[in-house]
N, C-alpha and C positions, 0 to 999 in steps of 0.2 A: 648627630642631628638632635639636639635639644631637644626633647619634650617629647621624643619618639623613639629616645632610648637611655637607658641609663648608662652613663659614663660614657659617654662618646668616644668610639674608636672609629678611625676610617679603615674602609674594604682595602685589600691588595691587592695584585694580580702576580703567579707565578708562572715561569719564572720572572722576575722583574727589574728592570726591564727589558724585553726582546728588541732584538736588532734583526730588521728585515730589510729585505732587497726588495723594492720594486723592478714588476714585469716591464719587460718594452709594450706591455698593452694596458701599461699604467694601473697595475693592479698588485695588492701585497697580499698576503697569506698570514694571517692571523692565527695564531692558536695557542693558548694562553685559559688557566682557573684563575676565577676571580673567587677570591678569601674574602668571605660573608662575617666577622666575630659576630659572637653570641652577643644578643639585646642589640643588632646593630638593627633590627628591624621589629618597629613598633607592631603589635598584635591588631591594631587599628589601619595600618598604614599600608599603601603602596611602594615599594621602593625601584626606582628606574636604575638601570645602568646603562648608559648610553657611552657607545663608543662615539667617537667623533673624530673628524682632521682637524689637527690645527696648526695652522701657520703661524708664525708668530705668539702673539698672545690672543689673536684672532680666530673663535671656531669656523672653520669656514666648509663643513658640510659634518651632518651626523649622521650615524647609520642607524637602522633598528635597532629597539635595547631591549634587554634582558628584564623582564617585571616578576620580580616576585611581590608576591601580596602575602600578611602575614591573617592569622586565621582567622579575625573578626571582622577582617576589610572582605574577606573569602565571602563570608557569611553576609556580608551587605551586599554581595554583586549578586549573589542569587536572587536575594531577595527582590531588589530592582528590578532585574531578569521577569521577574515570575507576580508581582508587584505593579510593576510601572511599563513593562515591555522594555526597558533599556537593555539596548543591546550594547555589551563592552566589547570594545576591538580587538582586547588583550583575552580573552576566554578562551582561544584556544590553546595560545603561546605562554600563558601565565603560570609561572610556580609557587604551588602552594605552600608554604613555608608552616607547619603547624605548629613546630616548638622553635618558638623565636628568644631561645635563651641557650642554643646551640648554635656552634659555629656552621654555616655553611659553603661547601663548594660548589660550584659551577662555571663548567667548561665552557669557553667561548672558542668555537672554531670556524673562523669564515674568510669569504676573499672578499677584501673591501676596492671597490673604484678608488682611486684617487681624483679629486678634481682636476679641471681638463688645465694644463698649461703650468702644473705646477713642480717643480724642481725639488722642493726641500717640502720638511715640515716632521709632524709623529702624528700618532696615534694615541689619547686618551681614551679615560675614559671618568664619563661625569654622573654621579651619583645623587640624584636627588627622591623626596619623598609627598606624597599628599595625603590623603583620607585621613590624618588623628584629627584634624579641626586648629591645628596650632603652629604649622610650620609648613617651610619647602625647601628646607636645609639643601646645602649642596658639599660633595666632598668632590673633588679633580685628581687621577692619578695618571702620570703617563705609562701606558703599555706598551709601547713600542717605536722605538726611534727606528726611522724608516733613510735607507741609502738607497741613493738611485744609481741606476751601473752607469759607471764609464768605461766608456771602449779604450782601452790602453795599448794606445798605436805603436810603442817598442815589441811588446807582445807578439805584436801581428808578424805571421809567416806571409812576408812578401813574395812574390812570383816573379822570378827572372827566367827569360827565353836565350837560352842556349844555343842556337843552330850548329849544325855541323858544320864548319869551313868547307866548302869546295869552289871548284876553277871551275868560272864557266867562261864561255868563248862573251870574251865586252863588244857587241857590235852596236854602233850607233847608226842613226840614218837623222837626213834632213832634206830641206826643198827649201826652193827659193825664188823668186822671180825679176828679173829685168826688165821694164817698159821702157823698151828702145821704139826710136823712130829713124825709120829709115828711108832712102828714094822709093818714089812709086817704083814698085816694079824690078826691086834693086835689091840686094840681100850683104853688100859692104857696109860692116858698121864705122860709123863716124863719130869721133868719138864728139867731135864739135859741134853737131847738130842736138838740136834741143836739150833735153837733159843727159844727155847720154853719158856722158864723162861721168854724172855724180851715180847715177842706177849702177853700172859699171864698176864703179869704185863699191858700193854696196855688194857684191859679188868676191871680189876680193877679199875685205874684209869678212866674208863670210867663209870664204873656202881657203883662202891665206894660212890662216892658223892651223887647221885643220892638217893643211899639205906640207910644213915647216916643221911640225910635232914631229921629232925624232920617236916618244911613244905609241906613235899611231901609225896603221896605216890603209889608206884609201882605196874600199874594196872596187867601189864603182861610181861612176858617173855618167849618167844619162841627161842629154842636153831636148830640148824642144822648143823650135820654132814654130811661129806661128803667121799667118797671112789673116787679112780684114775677109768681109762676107761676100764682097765685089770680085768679081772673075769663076771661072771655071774651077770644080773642086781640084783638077788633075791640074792644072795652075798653082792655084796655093798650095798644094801637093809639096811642089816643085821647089816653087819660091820659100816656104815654110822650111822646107831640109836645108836648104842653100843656104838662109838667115841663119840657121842650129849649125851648120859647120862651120861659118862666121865667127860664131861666140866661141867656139872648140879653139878656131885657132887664135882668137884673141887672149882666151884664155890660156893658152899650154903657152902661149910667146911670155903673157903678160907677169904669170904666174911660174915663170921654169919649171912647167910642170915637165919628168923625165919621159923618155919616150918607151917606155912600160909600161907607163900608165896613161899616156896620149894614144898611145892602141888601142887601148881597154873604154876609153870615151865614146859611148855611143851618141848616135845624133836621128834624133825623126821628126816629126813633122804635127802639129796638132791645129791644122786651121778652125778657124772660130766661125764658121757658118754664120745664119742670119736669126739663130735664137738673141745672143746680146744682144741685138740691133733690136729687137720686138722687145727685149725685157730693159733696155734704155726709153725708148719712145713711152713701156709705160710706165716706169718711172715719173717720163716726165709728163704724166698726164696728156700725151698725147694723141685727138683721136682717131688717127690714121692708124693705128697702134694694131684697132680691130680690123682694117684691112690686109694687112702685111701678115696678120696671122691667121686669114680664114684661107689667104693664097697659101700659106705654109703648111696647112691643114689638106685645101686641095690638091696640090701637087707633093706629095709625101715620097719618099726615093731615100736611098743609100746616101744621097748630096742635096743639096739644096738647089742644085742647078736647075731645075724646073721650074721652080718657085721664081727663084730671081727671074727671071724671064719677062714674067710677069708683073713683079713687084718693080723693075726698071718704068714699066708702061703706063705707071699710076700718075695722077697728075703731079701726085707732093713728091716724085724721086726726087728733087735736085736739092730738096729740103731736108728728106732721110740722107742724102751723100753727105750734103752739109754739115749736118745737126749730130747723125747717130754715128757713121760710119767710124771708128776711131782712128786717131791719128797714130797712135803710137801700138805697137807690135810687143809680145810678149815672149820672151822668150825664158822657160820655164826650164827648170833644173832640181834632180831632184842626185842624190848622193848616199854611201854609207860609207862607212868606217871602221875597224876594230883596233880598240887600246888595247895596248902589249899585256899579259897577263902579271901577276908577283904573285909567287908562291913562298917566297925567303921572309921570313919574321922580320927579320932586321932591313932588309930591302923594304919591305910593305912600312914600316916606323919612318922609315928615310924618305918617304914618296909621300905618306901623310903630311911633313913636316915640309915638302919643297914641291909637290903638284895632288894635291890632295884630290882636283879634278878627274887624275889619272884612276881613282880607285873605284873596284865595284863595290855595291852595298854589302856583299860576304867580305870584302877586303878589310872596307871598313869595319863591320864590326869584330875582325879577326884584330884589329888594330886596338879595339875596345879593351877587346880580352885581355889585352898584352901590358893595358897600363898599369900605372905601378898603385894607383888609389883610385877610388870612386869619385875624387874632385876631378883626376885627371879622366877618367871614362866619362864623366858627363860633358868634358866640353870635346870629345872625339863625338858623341854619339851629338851634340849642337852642331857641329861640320857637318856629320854625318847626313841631318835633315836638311843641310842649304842643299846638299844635289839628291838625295831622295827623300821628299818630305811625307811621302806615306811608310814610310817605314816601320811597320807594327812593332817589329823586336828595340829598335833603338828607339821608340816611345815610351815602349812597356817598359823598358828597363831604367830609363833615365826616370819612369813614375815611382818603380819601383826606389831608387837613390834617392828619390824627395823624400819619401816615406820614410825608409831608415832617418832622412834628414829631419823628421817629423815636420815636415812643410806640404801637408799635407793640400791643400790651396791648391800648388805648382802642380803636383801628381794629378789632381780632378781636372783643371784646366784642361792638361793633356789626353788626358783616356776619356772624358765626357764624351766625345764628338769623333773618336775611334770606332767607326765598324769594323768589326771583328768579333766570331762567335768563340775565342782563344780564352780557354779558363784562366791562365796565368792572365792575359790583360781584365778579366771580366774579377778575379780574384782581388787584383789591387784597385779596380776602379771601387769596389763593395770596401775596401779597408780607406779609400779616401774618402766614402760618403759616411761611414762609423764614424771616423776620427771630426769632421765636420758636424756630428750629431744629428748627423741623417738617418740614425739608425735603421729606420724602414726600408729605403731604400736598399741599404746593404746587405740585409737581411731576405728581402726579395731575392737577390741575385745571387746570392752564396747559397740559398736551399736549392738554386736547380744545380750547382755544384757539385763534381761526384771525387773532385781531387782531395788528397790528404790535407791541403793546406785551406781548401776550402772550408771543410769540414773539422777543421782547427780552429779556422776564425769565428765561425758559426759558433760554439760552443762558446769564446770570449762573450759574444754579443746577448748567449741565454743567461735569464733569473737566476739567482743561486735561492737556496736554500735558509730558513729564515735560521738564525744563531743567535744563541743567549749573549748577549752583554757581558761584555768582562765591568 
């Protein structure tokens, strides 16, 4: 600095220069002597050392600096002090420097912020001086190149779920319905009246396949007929069974169903009272709607027999038989099933390959097990989810194979929107939001962590330690 020291050397800082890791809470750790040579500080003068960030060639935040004052600039602050009342902001933090033809040390140890959003840069530090009356010389030295962590997603100990193989009994069940129309009063179905051939044929097709499957076989079958809200409950009673043995034997004719299992067909009766008929009318806005239900209300009973009685006598019945009453009869169906077990490796690979339907979710993913690479397990465990798409192990795992694949994207998509409190899926969802530079996230969810590999990633995602520069 011309004119505020003889022969101008500029300060150092040792070691020089350091290489620090920035915190996930965007903070570095500084610690570093700055080398003062002898005359580098005028006897008159203030000398700053200001650390700073800088981006580029752009300072773009400073921090507090280091002031030494040399011993005649000392002598001028008292003076002021005690003189003029000026109060210096440096008085309490300021080093005295008395023999300014000696080299000085001074330690700088601190955690500096980094500015908010920034990636890159170092740390300087900028050297300038005031009080000789002649200058404000500047020296710039950098202190410290600064690396921000990356999460190094090969690293990462991914979590895969293993379950135990076991045979459990496959039973399925289903329901289904027919709206047949049939004669007043009459319970032979035709097949050529109203829609009945095609409802009919819907039945078929639903219970056809089912009863054809050589791996399956059908544990029961419960049929129910049904009667309108018109007549005596022990009427529809009647009529309701009669229609359900109807459909039994059209079905065991239509269907060759064997007669093992045409014994096993139960048939009963579910007549439909005069609730529909009240929750149609108000449907349709209609306000007889509140007549029909304050009779239903008064005449309460085991049937509705009482009610109707009544509700016949109103002026708008011919409009309720008209309007509400339905034309067409239901005849409801409900059923179950069990596929045949595979317990043979080679069996359960052959049934993948030729009725993949046939498997349960341990079959499947016993089939996972068995493939020969993780291209081929990820598109067992993609079948897998067409017939169980909540499948926590064959999600977890195929996030886990993105991951190895470093396709880290694929892996979050999947586990995002996974409820499940399973540390192996909570583990790899925390290594897709690192690898996406979500660090926070990840970090959240790995500290309530208690597994080894938890507690392995966690330690990728911490600060290191600051290191001298090669």
């Amino acid at each position: 600095m011309t004119g505020c020291s003889s022969g101008h050397k500029t300060f150092t800082s040792s070691p020089s220069p350091i290489t620090v890791e920035a915190s996930r809470k965007s903070t570095v750790d500084v610690n570093v002597d700055f080398n003062i040579p002898a005359n580098y500080i005028a006897s008159r003068s203030r000398v700053f050392i200001t650390p700073a960030y800088m981006l580029g060639d752009e300072i773009v935040k400073e921090y507090s600096p280091i002031v030494l004052d040399g011993p005649i600039y000392d002598k001028k602050v008292v003076r002021n002090a005690v003189l003029h009342g000026k109060i210096d902001p440096y008085a309490l933090t300021a080093i005295h420097v008395q023999n300014t033809h000696k080299p000085h040390t001074v330690n700088f140890s601190e955690t500096l912020s980094i500015p908010e959003g920034v990636k890159e840069g170092r740390i300087v530090a900028v050297a300038s001086a005031d009080g000789c009356g002649q200058c404000t010389g500047m020296d710039t030295i950098v202190v410290a190149v600064i690396e921000f962590p990356r999460f190094e997603l090969p690293k990462a100990r991914k979590s895969r779920l293993n379950p135990e193989f076991k045979v459990r009994e496959k039973i399925h069940q289903g329901n289904g319905e027919a709206r047949l129309q049939f004669v007043v009063n009459k319970w032979d179905i035709v097949p050529s009246l109203a829609d009945n051939k095609a409802e009919l044929q819907k039945v078929v097709e639903t219970l056809g396949p089912i009863l054809s499957d050589t791996l399956a076989t059908v544990n029961s079958l419960n049929i129910f007929g049904s009667a309108s809200a018109e007549a005596s409950y022990q009427h529809n009673v009647k009529l309701a069974t009669n229609r359900a043995n109807s459909a039994k034997n059209w079905l065991v004719e239509n269907l060759n169903i064997p007669a093992t299992l045409s014994k096993r067909i139960k048939v009963g009766a579910r007549p439909e009272g005069w609730e529909p008929v009240v929750q149609a009318m108000i449907a349709a806005n209609d306000p007889d709607s509140i007549k029909v239900r304050e009779l239903m209300i008064k005449y309460p009973g085991p049937t509705d027999d009482a009610a109707e009685k009544y509700i016949r006598r109103l002026p708008c019945w011919k409009r309720i038989h008209d309007n509400y009453l339905a034309k067409d009869r239901k005849v409801i169906y409900d059923y179950t099933w069990t596929v045949k077990n595979f317990t043979n490796d080679e069996e359960m690979i052959q049934i993948y390959k030729t009725r993949p339907d046939a498997l349960s979710e341990d079959e499947f993913l016993r089939v996972a097990t068995l493939a020969k690479n993780d291209d081929d397990r990820l598109l067992v465990y993609q079948d897998l989810l067409k017939f169980y798409p909540g499948s926590v192990t064959a999600i977890n795992n195929m996030a886990a194979i993105y991951l190895d694949k470093e396709q880290p994207a694929k892996a979050l998509e999947l586990l995002k929107n996974l409820k499940t409190d399973s540390p192996e899926v909570l583990n790899n969802l925390a290594i897709a939001y690192a690898a996406l530079e979500e660090e926070d996230k990840a970090i959240e969810i790995l500290s309530k962590l208690s597994t080894d590999d938890a507690k392995y990633n966690l330690e990728l995602l911490q600060p290191k330690t600051a290191k001298a520069a090669n």
